[in-house]
C-alpha positions in Angstrom: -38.6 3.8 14.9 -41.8 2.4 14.1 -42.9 1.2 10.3 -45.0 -1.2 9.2 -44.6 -3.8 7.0 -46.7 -5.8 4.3 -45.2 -9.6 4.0 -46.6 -12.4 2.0 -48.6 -14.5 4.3 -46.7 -17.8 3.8 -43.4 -15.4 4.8 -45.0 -14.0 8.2 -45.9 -17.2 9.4 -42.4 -18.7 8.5 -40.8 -15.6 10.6 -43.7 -16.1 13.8 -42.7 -19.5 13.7 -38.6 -19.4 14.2 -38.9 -16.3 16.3 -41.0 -18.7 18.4 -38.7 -21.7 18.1 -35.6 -19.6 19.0 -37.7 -17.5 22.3 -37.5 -14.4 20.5 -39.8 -11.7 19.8 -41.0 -11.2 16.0 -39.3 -7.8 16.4 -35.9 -9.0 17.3 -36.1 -11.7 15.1 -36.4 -9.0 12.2 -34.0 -7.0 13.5 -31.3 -9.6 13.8 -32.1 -10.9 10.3 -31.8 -6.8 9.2 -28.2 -7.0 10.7 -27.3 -9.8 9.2 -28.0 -9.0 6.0 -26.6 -5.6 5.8 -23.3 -6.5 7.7 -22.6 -9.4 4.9 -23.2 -6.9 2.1 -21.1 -4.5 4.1 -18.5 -6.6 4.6 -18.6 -8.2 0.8 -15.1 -7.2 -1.2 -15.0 -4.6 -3.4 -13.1 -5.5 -7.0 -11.8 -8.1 -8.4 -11.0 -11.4 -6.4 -7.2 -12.3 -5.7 -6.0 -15.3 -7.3 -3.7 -17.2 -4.7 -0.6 -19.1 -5.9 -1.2 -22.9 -6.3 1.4 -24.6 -4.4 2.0 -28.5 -6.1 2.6 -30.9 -3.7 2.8 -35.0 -4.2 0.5 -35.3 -1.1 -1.7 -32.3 -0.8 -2.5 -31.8 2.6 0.2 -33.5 4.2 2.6 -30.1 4.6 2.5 -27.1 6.6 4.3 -24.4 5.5 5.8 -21.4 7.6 5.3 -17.9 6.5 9.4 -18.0 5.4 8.8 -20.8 3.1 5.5 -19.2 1.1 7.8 -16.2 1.1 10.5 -17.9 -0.7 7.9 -19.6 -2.9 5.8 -16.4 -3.7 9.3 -14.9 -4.4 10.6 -17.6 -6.7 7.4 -17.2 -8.9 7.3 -13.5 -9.3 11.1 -13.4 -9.9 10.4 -16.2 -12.6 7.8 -14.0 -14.1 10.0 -11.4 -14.3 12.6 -13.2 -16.4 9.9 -14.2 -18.6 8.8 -10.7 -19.2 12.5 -10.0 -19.9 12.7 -12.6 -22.2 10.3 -11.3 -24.7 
């Protein structure tokens, strides 16, 4: 498809420019950025973000943990949040 396209001057010669320094056309250069752009929004998640459980440590960094053992840890907390829902 063709189109045409008004850019700010100062923006056009930015573009000519890297589509030069990376051997690329002005047209692919545009059309790369285009994909870019809309696969990021694409792939941006919807809602709210999930908040990971903080596991303290006396050296942070020092520890890898198997899946098993942030298992037992996620299931120690929600079982603990559970009792203090009881509680009240």
């Amino acid at each position: 498809m063709r189109t045409t396209l008004d850019l700010p001057d100062v923006l056009a010669r930015r573009a000519k420019l890297a589509a030069v320094r990376r051997d690329m056309s002005l047209k692919d250069l545009v059309v790369t950025a285009l994909e870019h752009e809309l696969d990021a929004r694409a792939a941006k998640p919807k809602g709210k973000p999930v908040k990971l459980p903080l596991v303290k440590s006396r050296k942070p960094g020092s520890r890898s943990l198997t899946p098993e053992e942030v298992h037992s840890i996620l299931a120690r907390e929600e079982r603990a949040a559970y009792e203090a829902v009881e509680r009240r």
